[in-house]
N, C-alpha and C positions, 0 to 999 in steps of 0.2 A: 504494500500500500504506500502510493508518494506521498509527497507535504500536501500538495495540493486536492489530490483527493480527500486527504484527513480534514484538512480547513474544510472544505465547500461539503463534507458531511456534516461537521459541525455546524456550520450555519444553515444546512438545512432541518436536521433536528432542532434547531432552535425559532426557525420560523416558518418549515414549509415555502419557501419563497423558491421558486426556480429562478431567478435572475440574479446574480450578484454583478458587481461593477470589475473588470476587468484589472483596473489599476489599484484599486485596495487587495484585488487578491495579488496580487504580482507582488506589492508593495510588502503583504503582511506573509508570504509562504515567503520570497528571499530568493536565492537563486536558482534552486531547484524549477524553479514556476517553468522556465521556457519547455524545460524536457518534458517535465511533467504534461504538459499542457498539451503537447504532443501525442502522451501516452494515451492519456484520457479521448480527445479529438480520434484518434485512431481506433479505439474499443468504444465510438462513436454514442459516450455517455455525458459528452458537452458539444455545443457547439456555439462558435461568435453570432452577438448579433447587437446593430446599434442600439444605441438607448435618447435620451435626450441628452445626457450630459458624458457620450461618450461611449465606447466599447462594451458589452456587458457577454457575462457568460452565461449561458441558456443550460441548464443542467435538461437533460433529454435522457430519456429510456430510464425513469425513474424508482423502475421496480428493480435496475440494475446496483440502486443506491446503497438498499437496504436489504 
């Protein structure tokens, strides 16, 4: 399991929210984010998509989550 997948489970048990903002998660997992982000994108359980204030990640195939 990556950094990024651990955060963005985290903030889904804590709000049900499928959209998180791109640049806080990048900001708050560190460097691992780029690979990671790949990992996840490729086992096709996030995907980008804009938002108002910017890049956001789409958590997708959410029974994958949990």
């Amino acid at each position: 399991m990556n950094k990024t997948y651990s955060y963005l489970l985290e903030r889904w048990n804590q709000t049900k929210w499928p959209y998180y903002s791109l640049s806080w998660t990048k900001y708050d997992v560190g460097e691992s984010f780029d690979q990671d982000i790949k990992e996840l994108r490729e086992k096709e359980m996030i995907e980008p998509c804009s938002g108002l204030n910017g890049w956001l990640i789409k958590l997708i195939n959410i029974e994958l989550w949990n």
